[in-house]
C-alpha positions as CSV (number, residue, x, y, z in Angstrom):
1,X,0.0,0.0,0.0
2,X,1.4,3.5,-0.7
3,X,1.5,6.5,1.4
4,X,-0.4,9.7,-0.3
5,X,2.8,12.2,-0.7
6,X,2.3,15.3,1.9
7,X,2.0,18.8,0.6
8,X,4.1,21.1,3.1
9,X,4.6,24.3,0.5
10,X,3.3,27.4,2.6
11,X,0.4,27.5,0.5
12,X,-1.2,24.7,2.3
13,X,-0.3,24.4,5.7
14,X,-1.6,21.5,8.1
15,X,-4.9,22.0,9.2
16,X,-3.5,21.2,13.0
17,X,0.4,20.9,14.4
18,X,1.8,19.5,17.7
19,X,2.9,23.0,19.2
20,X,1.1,26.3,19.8
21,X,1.3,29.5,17.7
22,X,3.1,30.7,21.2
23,X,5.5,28.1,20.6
24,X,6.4,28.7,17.2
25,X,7.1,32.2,18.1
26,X,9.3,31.0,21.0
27,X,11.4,29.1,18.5
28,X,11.6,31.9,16.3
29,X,13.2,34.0,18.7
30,X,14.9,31.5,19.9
31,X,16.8,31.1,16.8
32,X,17.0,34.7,15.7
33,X,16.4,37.0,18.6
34,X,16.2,39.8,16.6
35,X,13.6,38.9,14.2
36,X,11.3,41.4,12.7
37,X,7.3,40.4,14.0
38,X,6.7,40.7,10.3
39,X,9.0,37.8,9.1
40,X,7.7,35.7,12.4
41,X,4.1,36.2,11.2
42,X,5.2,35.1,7.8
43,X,7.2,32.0,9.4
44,X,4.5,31.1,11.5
45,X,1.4,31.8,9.2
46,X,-0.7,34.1,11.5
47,X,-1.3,38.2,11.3
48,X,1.7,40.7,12.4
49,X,-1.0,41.0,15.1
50,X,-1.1,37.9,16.3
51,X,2.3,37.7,16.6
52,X,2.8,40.6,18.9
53,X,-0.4,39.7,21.5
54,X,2.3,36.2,21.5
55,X,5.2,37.8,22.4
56,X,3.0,40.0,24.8
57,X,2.0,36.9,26.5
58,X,6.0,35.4,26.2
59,X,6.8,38.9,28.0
60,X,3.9,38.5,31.1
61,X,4.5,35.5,31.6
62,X,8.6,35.9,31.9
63,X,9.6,34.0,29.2
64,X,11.3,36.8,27.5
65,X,12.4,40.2,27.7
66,X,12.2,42.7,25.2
67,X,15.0,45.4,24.8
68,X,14.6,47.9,21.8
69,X,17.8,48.3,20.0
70,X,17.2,51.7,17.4
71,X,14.5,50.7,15.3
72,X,14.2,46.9,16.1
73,X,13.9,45.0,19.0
74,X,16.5,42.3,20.6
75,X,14.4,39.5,22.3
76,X,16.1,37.5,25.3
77,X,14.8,34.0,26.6
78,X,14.6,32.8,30.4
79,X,15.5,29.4,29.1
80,X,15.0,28.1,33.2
81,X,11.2,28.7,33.3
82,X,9.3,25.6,33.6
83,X,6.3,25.3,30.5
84,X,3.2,26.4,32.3
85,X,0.6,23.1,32.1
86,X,1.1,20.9,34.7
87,X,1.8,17.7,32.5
88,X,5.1,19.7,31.4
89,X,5.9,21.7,34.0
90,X,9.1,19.6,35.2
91,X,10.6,20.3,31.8
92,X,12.5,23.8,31.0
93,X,12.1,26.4,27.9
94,X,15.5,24.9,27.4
95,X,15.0,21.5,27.2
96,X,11.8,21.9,24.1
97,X,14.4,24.7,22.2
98,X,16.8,22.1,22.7
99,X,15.2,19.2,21.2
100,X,13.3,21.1,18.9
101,X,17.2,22.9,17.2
102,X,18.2,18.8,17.0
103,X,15.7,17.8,14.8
């Protein structure tokens, strides 16, 4: 029996995906910490605006820090904090960046 082939141009994107919009942005920043909101939208596949309530929450919460550098802004990540549901909360920002960067 053969496998249908899987369409992952941006065009169609999955209609569900193991991680959150939050976390997409988290690995985002993670990897560039001073990407633009617009190319992280684009990354992602949400609104500018979605993006930025994301990295609102990311800041409340404590996961990152925002320092504005000129024109653009230079995110930092508090790579200790636990994840906030209780079924992951013994394992660290660190730990889901870390296995997500060996894949």
């Amino acid at each position: 029996m053969t496998r249908p082939s899987q369409d992952h141009s941006p065009s169609r994107r999955p209609q569900w995906t193991i991680f959150s919009n939050h976390a997409h942005v988290l690995v985002c920043i993670a990897r560039n910490p001073e990407e633009r909101v617009r190319e992280i939208a684009r990354k992602v596949g949400i609104t500018e605006r979605a993006v930025q309530r994301i990295i609102g929450d990311l800041e409340e919460a404590g996961v990152i820090t925002r320092e504005r550098q000129g024109r653009t802004n230079r995110y930092s990540l508090s790579l200790d904090r636990p994840l906030r549901h209780p079924l992951e909360a013994n394992t660290t920002i660190a730990e889901v960046i870390r296995v997500i960067e060996s894949a």
